[in-house]
VEXFI-348910 format. One record per residue (C-alpha): x, y, z; residue in one letter. Coordinates in nm, 2 decimals, padded with zeros to 4 digits. Layout:
<atoms>
ATOM X Y Z A $
...
</atoms>
This chain:
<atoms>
ATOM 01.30 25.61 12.75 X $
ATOM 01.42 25.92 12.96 X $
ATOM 01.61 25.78 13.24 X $
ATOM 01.85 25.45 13.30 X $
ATOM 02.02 25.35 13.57 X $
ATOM 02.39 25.17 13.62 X $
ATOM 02.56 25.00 13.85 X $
ATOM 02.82 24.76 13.90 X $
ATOM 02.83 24.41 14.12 X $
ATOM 03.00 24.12 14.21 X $
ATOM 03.41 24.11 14.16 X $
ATOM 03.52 24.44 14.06 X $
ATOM 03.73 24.38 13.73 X $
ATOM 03.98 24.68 13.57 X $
ATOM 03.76 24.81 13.28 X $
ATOM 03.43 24.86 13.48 X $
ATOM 03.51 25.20 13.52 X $
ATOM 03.55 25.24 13.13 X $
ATOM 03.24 25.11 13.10 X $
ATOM 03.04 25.31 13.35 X $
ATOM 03.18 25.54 13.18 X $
ATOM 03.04 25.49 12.81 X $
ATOM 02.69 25.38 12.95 X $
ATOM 02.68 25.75 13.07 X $
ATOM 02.82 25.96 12.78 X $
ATOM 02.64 25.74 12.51 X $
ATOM 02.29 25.77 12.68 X $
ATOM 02.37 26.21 12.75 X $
ATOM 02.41 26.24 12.42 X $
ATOM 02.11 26.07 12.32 X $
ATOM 01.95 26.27 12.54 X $
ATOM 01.93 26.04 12.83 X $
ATOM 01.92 26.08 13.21 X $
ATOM 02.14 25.80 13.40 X $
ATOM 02.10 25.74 13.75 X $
ATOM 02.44 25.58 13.91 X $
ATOM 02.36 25.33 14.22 X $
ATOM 02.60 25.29 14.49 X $
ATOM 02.74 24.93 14.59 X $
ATOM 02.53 24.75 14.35 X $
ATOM 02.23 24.55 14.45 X $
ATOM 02.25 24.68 14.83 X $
ATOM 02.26 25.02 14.71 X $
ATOM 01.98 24.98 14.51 X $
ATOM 01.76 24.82 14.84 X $
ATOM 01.87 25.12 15.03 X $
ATOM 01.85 25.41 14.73 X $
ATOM 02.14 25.54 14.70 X $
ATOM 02.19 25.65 14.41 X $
ATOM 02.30 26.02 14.22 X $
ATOM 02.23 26.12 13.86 X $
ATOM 02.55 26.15 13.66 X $
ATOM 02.66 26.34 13.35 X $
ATOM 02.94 26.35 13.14 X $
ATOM 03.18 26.53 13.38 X $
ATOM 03.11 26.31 13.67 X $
ATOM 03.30 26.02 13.47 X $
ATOM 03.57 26.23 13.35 X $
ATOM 03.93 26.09 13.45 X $
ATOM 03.81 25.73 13.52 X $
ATOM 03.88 25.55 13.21 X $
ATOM 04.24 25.49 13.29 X $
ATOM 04.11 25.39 13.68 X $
ATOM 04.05 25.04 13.84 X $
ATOM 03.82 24.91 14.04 X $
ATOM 03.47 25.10 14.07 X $
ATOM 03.41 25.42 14.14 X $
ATOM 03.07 25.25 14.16 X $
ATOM 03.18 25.06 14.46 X $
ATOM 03.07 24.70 14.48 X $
ATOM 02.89 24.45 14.75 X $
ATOM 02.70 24.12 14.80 X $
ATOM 02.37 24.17 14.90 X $
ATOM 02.19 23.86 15.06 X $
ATOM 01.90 24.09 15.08 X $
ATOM 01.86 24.11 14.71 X $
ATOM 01.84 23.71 14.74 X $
ATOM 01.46 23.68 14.82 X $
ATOM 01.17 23.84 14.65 X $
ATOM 01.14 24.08 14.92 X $
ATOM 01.47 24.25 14.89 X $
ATOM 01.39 24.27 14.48 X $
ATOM 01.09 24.48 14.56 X $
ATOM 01.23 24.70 14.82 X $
ATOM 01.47 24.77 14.47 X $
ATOM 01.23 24.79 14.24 X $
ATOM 01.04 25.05 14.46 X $
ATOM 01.36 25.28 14.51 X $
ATOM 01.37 25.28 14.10 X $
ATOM 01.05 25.37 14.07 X $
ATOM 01.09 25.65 14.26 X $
ATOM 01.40 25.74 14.07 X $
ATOM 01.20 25.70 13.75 X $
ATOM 01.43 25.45 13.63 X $
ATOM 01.30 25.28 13.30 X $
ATOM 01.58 25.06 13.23 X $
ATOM 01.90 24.94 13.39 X $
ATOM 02.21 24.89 13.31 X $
ATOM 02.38 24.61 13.50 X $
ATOM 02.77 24.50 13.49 X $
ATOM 02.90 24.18 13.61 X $
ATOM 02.91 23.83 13.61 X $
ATOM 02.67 23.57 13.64 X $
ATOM 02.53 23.60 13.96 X $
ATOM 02.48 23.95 13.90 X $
ATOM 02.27 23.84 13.61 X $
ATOM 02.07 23.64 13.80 X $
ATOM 01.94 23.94 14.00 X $
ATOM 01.94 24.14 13.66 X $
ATOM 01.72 23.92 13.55 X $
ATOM 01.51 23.85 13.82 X $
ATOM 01.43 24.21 13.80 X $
ATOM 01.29 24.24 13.46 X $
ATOM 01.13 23.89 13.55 X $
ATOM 00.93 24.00 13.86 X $
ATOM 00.89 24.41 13.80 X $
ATOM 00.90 24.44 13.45 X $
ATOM 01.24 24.67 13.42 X $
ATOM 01.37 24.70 13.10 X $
ATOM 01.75 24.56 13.17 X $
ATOM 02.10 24.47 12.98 X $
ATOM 02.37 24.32 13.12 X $
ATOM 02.75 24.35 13.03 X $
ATOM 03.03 24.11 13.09 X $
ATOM 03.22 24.22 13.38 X $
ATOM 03.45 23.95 13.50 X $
ATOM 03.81 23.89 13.48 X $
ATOM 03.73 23.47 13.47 X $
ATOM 03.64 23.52 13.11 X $
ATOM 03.31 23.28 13.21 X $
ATOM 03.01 23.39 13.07 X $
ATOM 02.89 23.21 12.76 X $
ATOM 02.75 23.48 12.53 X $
ATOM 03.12 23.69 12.46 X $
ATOM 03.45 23.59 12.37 X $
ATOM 03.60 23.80 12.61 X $
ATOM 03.45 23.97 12.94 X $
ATOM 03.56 24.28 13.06 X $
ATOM 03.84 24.27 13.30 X $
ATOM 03.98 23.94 13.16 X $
ATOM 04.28 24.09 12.94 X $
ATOM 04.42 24.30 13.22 X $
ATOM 04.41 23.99 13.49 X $
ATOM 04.57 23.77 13.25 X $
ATOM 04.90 24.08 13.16 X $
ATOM 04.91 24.09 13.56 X $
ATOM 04.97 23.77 13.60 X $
ATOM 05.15 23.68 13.36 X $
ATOM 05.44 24.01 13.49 X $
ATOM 05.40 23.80 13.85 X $
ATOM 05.49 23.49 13.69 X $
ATOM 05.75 23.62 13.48 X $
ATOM 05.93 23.77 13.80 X $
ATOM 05.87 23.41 13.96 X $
ATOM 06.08 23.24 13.68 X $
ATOM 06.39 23.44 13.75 X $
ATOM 06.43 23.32 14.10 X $
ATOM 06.25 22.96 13.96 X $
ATOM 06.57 22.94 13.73 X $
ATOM 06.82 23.07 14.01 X $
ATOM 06.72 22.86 14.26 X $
ATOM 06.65 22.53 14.02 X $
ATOM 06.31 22.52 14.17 X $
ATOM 05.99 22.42 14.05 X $
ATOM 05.70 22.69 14.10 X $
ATOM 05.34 22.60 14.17 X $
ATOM 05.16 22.94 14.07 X $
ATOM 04.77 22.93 14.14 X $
ATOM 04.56 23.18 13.98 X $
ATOM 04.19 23.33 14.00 X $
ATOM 03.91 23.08 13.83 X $
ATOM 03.70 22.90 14.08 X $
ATOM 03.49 22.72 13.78 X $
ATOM 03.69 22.86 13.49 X $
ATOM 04.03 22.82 13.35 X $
ATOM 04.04 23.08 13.10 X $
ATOM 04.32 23.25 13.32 X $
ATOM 04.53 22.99 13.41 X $
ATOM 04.56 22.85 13.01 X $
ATOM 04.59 23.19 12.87 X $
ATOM 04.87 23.27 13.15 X $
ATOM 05.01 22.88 13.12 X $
ATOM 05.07 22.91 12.73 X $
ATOM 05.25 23.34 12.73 X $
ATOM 05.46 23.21 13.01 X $
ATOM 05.58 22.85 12.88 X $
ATOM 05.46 22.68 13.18 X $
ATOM 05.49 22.30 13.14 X $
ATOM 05.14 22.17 13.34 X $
ATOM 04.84 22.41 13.37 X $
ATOM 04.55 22.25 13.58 X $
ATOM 04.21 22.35 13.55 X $
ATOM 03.87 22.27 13.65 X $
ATOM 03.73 22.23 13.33 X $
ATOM 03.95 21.93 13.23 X $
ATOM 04.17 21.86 13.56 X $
ATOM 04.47 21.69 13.46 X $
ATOM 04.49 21.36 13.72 X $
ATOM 04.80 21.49 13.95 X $
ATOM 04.99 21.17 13.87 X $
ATOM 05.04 21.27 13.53 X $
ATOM 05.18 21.60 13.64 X $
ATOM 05.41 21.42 13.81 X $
ATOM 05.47 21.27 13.54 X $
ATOM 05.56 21.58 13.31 X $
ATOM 05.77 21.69 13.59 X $
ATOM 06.02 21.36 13.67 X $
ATOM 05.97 21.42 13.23 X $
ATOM 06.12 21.75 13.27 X $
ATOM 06.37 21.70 13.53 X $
ATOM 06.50 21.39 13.27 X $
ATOM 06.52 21.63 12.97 X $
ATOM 06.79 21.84 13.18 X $
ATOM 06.54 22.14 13.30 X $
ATOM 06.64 22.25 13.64 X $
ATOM 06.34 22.50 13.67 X $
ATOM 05.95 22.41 13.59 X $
ATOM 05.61 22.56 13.63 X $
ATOM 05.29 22.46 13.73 X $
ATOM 04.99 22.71 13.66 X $
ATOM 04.68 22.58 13.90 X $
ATOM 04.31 22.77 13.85 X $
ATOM 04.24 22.83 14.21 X $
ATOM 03.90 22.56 14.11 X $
ATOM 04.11 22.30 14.06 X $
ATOM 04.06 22.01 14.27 X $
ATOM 04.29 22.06 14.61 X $
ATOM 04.39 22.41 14.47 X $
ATOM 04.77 22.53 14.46 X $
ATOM 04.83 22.41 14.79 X $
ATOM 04.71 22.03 14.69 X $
ATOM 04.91 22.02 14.40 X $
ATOM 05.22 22.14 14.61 X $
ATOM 05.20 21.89 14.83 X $
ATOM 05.12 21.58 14.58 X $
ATOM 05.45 21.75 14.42 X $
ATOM 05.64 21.75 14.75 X $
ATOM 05.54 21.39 14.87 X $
ATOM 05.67 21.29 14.51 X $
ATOM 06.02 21.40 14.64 X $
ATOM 06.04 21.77 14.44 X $
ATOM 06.16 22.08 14.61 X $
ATOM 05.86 22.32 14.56 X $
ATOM 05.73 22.66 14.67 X $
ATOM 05.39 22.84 14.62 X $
ATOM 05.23 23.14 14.51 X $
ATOM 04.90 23.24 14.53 X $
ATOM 04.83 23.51 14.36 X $
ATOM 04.48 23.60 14.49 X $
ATOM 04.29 23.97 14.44 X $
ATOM 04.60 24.10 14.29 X $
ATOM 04.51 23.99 13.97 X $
ATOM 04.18 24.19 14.00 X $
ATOM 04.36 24.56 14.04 X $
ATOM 04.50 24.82 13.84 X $
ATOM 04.48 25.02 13.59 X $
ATOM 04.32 24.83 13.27 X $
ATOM 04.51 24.78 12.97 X $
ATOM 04.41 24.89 12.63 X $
ATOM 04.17 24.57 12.51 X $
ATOM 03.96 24.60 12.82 X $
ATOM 03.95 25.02 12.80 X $
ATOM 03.85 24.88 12.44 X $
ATOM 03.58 24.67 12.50 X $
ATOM 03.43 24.79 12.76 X $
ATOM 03.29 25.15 12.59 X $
ATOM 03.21 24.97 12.27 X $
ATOM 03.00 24.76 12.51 X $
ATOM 02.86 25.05 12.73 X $
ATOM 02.77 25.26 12.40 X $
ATOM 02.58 24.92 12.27 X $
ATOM 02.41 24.88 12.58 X $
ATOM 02.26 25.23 12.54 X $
ATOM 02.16 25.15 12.22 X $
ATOM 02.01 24.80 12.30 X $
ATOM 01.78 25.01 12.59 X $
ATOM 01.66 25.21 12.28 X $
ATOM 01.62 24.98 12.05 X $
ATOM 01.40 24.77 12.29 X $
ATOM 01.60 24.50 12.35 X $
ATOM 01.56 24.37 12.72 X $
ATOM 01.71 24.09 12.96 X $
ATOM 02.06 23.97 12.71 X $
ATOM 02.37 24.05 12.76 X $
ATOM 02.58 24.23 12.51 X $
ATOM 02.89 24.11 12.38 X $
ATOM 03.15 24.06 12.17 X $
ATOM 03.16 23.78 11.95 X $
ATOM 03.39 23.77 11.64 X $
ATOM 03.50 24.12 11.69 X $
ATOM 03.07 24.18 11.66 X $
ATOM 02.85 24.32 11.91 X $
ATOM 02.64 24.02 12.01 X $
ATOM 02.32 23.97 12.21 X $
ATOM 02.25 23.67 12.41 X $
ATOM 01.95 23.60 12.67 X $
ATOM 02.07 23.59 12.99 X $
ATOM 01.97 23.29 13.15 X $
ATOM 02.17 23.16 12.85 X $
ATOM 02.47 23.32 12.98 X $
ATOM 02.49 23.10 13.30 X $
ATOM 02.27 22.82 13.20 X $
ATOM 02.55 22.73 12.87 X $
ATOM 02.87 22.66 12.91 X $
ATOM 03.16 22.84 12.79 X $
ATOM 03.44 22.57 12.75 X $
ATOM 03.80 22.67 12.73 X $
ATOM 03.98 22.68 12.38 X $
ATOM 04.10 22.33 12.31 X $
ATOM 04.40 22.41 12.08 X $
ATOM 04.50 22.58 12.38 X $
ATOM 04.51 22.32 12.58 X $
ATOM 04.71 22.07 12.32 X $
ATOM 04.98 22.36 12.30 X $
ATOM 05.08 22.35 12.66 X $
ATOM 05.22 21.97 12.64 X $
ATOM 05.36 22.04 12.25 X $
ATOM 05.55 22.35 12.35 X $
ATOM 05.67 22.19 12.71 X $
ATOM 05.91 21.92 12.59 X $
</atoms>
């Protein structure tokens, strides 16, 4: 193999840039040409794409975002987009590809080896933490310190103005966030999709709270859960509570990535290199027990990654 190709799609997620990063400087050393492509899938449809070497990455592994860039690409969607892609590679003399994101950017990733026969790897580029296969994704460490600093902030003016907080955070099928971000903060309800709490229950826990003498509680809603922040605020409101909401939205996607995620993502972009070369084609690599692990991946949407349970028992024992 003589020339790869990377590219990032999807959500971006701090940590991509890391691992952009590694993909290149693992595969140049090995003697490798890599081929960046622009705005993911669209970019590949439309060829643009540059080779990059070492010095073309330098200063990004401290950066967020993509330097990348990122889009959806309906176009990619039908078999007649996937060709138009598969053409521009060939022309680029791509052999195999190199392809970070989540889960429907797997789907194309794997579509792609599927229909044209490309040699590709995928690595876990998410901050939802979703994708069976890893115990972490890149991206998912530096969500969860950013919002757990915006929740922190909200508890100062929670506990100054004897308020109860309903703080909904990203995870539209996944609650990996919200639990993580529920248990460092001492929330007392976190709602999720995976298991959603019935919202007479949290009103429960709240009329439980206000009993015990708390003047100040939290309520940590995944953004999947049914009704969303907004629901639960006003099932919290009707019950007679003074409330207020926060969404925190795409902020949780930005910034600078902390250490785990800088971490993880070049142990992964080195593996991937090595996967290319050692023949491995259409898995994902990641981590699993502090291991690099390898995992098909239609197995990577097709099983479900549930959320730790102990977890789960520790936000209503460390609550009372």
């Amino acid at each position: 193999m003589k020339r790869i190709a990377v590219f990032t799609s999807g959500g971006d997620a701090p940590g991509m840039n890391a691992a952009v990063r590694a993909v290149v400087r693992a595969a140049t050393g090995k003697g490798i040409e890599v081929v960046g492509i622009m705005r993911g899938f669209q970019g590949m449809i439309e060829g643009d794409m540059r080779l990059l070497g070492p010095r073309d990455v330098a200063n990004t592994i401290q950066r967020g975002g993509t330097v990348l860039l990122t889009a959806r690409s309906k176009d990619f969607r039908n078999p007649e987009g996937r060709a138009k892609a598969a053409e521009q590679l060939k022309k680029w003399d791509v052999e195999g590809v190199v392809c970070i994101g989540g889960d429907g950017s797997f789907h194309g990733a794997h579509f792609l080896h599927e229909e044209h026969g490309f040699h590709v790897v995928g690595l876990p580029g998410t901050i939802d933490n979703d994708l069976y296969g890893t115990d972490y994704t890149i991206g998912y460490f530096t969500a969860v310190d950013t919002a757990l600093d915006c929740i922190d902030k909200l508890r100062d003016t929670g506990a100054s103005h004897e308020r109860i907080f309903v703080v909904e955070v990203m995870g539209r099928h996944a609650g990996f966030i919200a639990l993580d971000v529920g248990i460092a903060s001492g929330a007392e309800e976190v709602l999720i999709p995976e298991h959603p709490t019935p919202i007479d229950e949290v009103i429960q826990t709240l009329k439980d709270s206000e009993a015990k003498g708390k003047k100040s509680s939290f309520v940590i809603v995944a953004e999947g859960y049914p009704g969303g922040g907004q629901g639960v605020q006003d099932a919290i409101e009707a019950a007679g509570f003074e409330s207020r909401l926060t969404i925190l939205g795409h902020v949780q996607r930005g910034g600078s990535p902390k250490a785990e995620d800088r971490i993880l993502a070049s142990r992964l972009g080195e593996a991937a290199v090595c996967a290319l070369l050692e023949g491995k084609n259409d898995v994902m690599v990641g981590v699993t027990n502090h291991d690099i692990s390898y995992t098909p991946l239609a197995d990577t949407w097709e099983k479900r990654k549930d959320v730790n349970a102990h977890l789960r028992s520790c936000v209503k024992t460390l609550s009372v």
